[in-house]
Backbone and ligand atoms as CSV (ligand in chain L), in Angstrom:
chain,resi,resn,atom,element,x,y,z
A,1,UNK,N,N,-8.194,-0.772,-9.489
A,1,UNK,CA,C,-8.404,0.228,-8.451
A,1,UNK,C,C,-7.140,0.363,-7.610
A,2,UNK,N,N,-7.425,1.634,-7.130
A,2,UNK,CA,C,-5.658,1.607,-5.778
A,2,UNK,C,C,-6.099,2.140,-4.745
A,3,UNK,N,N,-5.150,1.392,-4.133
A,3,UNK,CA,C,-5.189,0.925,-2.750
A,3,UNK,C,C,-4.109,1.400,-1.650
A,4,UNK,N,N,-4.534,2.166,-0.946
A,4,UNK,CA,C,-3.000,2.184,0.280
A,4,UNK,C,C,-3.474,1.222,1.547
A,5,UNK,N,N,-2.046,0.529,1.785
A,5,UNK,CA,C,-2.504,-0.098,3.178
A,5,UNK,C,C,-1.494,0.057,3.747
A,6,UNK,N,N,-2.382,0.770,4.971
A,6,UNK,CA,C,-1.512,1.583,6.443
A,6,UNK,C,C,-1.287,0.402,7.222
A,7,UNK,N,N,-0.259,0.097,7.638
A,7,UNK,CA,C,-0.026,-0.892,8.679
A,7,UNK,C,C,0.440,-0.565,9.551
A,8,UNK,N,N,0.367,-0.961,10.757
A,8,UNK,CA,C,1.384,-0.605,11.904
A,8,UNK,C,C,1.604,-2.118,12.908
A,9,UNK,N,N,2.844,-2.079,13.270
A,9,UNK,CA,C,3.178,-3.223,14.316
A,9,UNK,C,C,3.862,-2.469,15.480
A,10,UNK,N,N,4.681,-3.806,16.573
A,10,UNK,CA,C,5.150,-2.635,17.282
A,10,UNK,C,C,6.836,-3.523,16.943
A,11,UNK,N,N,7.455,-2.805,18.234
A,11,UNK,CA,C,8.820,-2.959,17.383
A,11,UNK,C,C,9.546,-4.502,17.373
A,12,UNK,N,N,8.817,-5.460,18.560
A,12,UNK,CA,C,9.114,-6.763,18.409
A,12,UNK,C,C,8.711,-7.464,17.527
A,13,UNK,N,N,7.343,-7.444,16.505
A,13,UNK,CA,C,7.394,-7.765,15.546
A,13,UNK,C,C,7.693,-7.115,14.327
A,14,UNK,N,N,8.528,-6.307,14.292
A,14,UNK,CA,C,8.932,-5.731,13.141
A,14,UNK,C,C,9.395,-6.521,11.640
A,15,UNK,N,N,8.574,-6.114,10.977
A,15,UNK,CA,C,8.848,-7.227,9.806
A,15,UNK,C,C,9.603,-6.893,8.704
A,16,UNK,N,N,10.104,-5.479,8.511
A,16,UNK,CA,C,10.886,-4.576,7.899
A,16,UNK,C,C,12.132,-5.335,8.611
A,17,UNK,N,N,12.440,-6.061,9.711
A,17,UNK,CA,C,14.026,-6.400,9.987
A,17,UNK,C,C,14.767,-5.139,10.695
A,18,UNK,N,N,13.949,-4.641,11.646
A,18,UNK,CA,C,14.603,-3.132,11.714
A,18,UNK,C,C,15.735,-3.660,13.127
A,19,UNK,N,N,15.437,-4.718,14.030
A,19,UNK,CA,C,16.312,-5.211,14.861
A,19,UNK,C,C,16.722,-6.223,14.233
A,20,UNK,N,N,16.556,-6.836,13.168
A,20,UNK,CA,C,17.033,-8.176,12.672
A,20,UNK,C,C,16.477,-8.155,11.506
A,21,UNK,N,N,17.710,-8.205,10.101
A,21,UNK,CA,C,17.048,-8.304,9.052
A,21,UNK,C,C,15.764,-9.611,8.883
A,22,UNK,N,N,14.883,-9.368,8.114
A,22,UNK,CA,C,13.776,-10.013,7.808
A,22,UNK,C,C,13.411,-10.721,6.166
A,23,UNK,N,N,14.345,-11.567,5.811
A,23,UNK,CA,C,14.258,-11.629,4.227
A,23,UNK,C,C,13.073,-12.265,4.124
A,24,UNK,N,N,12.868,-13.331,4.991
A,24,UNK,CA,C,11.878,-14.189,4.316
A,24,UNK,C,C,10.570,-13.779,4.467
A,25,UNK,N,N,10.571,-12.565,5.218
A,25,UNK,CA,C,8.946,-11.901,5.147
A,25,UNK,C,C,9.134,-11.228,4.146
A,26,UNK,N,N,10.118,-10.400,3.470
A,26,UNK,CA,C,10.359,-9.796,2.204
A,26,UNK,C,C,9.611,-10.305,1.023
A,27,UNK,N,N,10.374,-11.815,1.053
A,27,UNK,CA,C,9.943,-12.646,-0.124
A,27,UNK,C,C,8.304,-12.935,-0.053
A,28,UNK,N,N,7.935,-13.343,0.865
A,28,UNK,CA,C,6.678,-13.430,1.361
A,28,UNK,C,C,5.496,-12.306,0.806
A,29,UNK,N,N,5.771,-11.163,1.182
A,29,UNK,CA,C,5.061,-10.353,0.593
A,29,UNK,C,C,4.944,-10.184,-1.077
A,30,UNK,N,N,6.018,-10.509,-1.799
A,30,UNK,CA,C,6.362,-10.555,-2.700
A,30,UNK,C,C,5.200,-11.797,-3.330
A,31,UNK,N,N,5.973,-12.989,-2.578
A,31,UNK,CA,C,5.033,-13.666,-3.724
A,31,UNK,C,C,3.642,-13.915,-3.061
A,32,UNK,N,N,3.113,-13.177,-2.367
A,32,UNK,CA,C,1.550,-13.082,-1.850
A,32,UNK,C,C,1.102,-12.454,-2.739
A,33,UNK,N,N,1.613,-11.451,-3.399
A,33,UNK,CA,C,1.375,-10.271,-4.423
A,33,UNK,C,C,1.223,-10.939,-5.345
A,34,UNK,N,N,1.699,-11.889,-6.379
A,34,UNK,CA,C,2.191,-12.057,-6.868
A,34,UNK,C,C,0.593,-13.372,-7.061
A,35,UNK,N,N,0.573,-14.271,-5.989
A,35,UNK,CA,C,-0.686,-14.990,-5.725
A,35,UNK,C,C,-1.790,-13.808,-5.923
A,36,UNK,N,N,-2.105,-12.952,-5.292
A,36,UNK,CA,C,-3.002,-12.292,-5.051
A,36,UNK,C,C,-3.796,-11.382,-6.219
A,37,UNK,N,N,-2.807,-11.499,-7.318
A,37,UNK,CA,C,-2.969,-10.746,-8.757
A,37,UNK,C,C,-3.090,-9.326,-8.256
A,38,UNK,N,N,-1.660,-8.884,-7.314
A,38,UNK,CA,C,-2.161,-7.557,-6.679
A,38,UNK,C,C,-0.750,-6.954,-7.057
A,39,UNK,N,N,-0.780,-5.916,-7.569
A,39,UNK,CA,C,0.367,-5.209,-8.201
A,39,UNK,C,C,0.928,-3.904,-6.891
A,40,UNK,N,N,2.109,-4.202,-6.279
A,40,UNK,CA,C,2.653,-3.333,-5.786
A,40,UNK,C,C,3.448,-2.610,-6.412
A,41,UNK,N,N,2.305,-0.774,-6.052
A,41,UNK,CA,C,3.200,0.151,-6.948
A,41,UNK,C,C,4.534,0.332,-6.292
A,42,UNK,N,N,4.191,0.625,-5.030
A,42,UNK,CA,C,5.245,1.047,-4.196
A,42,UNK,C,C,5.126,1.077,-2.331
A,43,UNK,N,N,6.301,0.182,-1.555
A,43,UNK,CA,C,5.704,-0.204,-0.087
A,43,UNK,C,C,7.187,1.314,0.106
A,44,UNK,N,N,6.480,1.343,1.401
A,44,UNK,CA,C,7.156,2.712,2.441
A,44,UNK,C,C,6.795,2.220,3.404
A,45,UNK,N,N,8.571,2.744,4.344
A,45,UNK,CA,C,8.397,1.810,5.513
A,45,UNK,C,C,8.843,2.745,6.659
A,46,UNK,N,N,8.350,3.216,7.484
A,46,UNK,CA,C,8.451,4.213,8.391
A,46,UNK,C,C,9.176,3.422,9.873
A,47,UNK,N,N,10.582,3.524,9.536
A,47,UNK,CA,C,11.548,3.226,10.319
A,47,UNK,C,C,11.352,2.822,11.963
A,48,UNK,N,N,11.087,4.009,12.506
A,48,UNK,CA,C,11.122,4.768,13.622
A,48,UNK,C,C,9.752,4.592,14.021
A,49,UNK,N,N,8.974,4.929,13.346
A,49,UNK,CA,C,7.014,4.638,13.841
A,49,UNK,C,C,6.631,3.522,13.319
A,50,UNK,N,N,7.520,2.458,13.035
A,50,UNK,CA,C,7.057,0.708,12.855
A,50,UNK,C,C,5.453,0.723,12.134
A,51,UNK,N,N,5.664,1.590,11.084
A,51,UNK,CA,C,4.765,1.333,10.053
A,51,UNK,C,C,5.305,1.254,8.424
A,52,UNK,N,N,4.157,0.368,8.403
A,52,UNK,CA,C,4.387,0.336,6.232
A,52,UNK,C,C,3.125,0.783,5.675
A,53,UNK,N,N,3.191,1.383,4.636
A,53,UNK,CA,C,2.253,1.648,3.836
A,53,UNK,C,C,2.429,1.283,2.244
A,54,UNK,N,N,1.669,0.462,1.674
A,54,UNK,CA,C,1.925,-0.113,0.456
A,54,UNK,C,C,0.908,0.823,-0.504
A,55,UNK,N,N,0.876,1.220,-1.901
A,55,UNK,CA,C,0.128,1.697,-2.571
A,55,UNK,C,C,-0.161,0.250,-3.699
A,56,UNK,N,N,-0.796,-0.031,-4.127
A,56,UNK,CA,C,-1.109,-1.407,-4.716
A,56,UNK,C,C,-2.673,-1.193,-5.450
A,57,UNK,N,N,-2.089,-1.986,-6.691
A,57,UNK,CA,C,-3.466,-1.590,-7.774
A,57,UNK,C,C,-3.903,-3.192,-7.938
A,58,UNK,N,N,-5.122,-3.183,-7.979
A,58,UNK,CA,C,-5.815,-4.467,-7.551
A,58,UNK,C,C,-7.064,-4.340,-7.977
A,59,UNK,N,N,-7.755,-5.776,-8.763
A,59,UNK,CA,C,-9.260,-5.494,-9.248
A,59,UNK,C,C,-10.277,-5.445,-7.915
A,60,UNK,N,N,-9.780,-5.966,-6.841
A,60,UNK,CA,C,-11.067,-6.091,-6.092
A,60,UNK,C,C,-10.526,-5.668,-4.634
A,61,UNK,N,N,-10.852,-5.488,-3.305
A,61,UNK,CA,C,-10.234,-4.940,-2.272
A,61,UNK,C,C,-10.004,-6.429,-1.921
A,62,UNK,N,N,-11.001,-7.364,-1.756
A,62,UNK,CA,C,-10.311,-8.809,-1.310
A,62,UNK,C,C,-9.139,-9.181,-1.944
A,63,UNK,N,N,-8.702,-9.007,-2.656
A,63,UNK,CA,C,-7.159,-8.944,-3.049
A,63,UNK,C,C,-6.665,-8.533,-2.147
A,64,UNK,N,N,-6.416,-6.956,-2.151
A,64,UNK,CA,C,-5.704,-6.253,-0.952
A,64,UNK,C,C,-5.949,-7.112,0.193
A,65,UNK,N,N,-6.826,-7.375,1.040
A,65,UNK,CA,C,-6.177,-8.077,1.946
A,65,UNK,C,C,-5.701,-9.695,1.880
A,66,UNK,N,N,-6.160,-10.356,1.052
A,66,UNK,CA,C,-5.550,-11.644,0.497
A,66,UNK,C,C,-3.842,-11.331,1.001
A,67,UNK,N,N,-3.643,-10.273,-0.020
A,67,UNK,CA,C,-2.024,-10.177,-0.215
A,67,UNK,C,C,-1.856,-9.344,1.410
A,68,UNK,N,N,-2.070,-8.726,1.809
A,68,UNK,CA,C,-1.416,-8.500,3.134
A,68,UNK,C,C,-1.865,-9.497,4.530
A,69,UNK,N,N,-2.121,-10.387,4.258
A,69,UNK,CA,C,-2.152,-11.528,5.361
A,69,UNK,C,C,-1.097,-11.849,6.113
A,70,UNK,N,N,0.483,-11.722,5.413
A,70,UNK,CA,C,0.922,-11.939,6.401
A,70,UNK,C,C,1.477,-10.675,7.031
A,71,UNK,N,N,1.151,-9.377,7.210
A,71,UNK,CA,C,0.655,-8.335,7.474
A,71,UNK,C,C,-0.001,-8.105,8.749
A,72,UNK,N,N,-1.340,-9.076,8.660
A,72,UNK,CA,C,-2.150,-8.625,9.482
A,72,UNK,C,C,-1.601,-9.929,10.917
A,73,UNK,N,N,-0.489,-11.115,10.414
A,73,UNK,CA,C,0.417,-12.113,11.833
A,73,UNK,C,C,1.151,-11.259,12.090
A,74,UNK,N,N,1.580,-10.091,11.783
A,74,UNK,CA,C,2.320,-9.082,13.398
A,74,UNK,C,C,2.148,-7.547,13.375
A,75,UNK,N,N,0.783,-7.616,13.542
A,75,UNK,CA,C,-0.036,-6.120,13.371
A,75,UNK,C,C,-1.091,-5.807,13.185
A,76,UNK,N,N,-1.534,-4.408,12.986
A,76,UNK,CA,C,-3.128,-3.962,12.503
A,76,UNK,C,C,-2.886,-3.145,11.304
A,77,UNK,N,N,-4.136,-3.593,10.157
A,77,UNK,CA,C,-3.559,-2.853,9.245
A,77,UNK,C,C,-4.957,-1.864,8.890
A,78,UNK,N,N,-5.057,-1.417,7.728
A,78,UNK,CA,C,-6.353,-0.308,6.949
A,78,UNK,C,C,-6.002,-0.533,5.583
A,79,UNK,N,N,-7.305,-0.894,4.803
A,79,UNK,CA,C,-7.424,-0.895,3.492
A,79,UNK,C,C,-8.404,0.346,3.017
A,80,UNK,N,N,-7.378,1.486,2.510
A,80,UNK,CA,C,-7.885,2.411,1.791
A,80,UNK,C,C,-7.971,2.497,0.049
A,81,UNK,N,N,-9.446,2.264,-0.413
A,81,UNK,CA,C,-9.770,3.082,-1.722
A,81,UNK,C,C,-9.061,4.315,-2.192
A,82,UNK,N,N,-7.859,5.161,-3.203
A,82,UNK,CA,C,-7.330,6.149,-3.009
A,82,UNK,C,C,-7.672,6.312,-4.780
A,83,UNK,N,N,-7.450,7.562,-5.019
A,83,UNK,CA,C,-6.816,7.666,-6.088
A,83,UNK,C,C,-6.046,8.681,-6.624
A,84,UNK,N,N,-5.609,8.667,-7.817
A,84,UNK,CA,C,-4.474,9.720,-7.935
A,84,UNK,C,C,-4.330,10.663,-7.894
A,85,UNK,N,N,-3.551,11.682,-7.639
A,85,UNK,CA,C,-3.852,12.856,-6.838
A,85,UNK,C,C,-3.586,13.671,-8.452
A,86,UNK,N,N,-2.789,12.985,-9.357
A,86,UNK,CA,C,-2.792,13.585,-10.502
A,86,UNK,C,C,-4.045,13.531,-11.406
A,87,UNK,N,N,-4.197,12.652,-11.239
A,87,UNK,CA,C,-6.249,12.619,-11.898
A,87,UNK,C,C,-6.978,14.058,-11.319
A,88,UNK,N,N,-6.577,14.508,-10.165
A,88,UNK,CA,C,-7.982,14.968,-9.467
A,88,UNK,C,C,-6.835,16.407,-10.184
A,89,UNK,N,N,-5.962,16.729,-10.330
A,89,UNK,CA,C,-5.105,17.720,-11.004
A,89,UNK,C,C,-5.660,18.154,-12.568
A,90,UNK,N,N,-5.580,16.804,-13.184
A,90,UNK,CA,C,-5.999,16.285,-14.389
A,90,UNK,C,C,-7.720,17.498,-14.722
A,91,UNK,N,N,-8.465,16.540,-14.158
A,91,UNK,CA,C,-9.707,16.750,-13.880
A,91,UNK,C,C,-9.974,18.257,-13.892
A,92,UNK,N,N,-9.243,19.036,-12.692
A,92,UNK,CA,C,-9.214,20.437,-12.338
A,92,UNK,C,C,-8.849,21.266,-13.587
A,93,UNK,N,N,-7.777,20.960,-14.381
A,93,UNK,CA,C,-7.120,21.818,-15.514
A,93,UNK,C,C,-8.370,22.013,-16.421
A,94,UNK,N,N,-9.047,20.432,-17.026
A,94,UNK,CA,C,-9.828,19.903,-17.690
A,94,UNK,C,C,-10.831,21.257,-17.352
A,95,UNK,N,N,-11.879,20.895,-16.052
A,95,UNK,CA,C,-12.544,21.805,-16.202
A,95,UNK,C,C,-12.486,22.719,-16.230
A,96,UNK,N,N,-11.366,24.144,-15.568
A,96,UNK,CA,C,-10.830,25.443,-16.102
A,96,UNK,C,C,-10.875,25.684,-17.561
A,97,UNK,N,N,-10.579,24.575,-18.787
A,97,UNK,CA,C,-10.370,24.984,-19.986
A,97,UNK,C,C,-11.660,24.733,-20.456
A,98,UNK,N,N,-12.887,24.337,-20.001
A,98,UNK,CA,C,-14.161,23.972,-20.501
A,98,UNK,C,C,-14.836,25.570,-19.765
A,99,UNK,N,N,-14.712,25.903,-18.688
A,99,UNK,CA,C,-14.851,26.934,-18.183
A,99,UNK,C,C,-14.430,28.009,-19.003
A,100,UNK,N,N,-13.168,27.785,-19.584
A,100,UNK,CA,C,-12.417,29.017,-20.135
A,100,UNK,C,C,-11.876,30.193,-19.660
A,101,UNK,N,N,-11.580,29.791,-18.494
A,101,UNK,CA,C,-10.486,30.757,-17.703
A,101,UNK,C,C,-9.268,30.022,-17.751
A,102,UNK,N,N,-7.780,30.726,-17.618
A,102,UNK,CA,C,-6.838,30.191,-17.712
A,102,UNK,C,C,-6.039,29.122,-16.765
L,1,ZN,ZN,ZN,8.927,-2.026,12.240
C-alpha cells in the first residue's frame, strides 16, 4: 500500500539541517526504513515551510509510523492511505474503451 507522510516541525528542530546540516538524522531515517520493511519511494522537503513529506510503500500503516518515529522527536506528522494518480488515469481510459467512446 502507499503512503504519504506530511510532517511538519518548526525551524529549531529542523531535521532536514536547514540551519545546520543534519546527517545523522539522514541516516536514521534511512535505516528505520530499512528496519521497518518500509520502502521510500520518494521524501520532499519543503525548505522554507519546515515540512517533509515522504511517499512510502508499506504492507501495513504500522510500518509507516514504526519508520517515522524519529519524525514524530521533533514534530507532528499525518499518515495518509494514497494512491496513484496514474491508476485512477489508468482506470478512466479503461472504462471510456469499455464504454466505447474515444
Ligand atoms: Zn525544517
Amino acid at each position: 500500500m502507499l503512503f504519504i507522510i506530511d510532517h511538519r516541525h518548526s525551524a529549531e528542530n529542523c531535521p532536514a539541517g536547514v540551519c545546520k546540516p543534519n546527517w545523522d538524522f539522514a541516516v536514521k531515517m534511512n535505516d528505520s526504513a530499512k528496519a521497518c520493511g518500509v520502502q521510500v519511494i520518494e521524501g520532499f522537503v519543503d525548505l522554507r515551510g519546515h515540512r517533509m513529506y515522504f511517499a512510502v510503500d508499506a504492507a501495513y500503516e504500522q510500518q509507516v509510523y514504526d519508520f517515522a518515529k524519529p519524525l514524530m522527536g521533533v514534530g507532528r506528522l499525518q499518515v495518509v492511505p494514497v494512491i496513484r494518480w496514474s491508476a485512477i488515469v489508468e482506470s478512466v481510459k479503461r472504462s471510456k474503451v469499455r464504454e466505447g467512446s474515444p
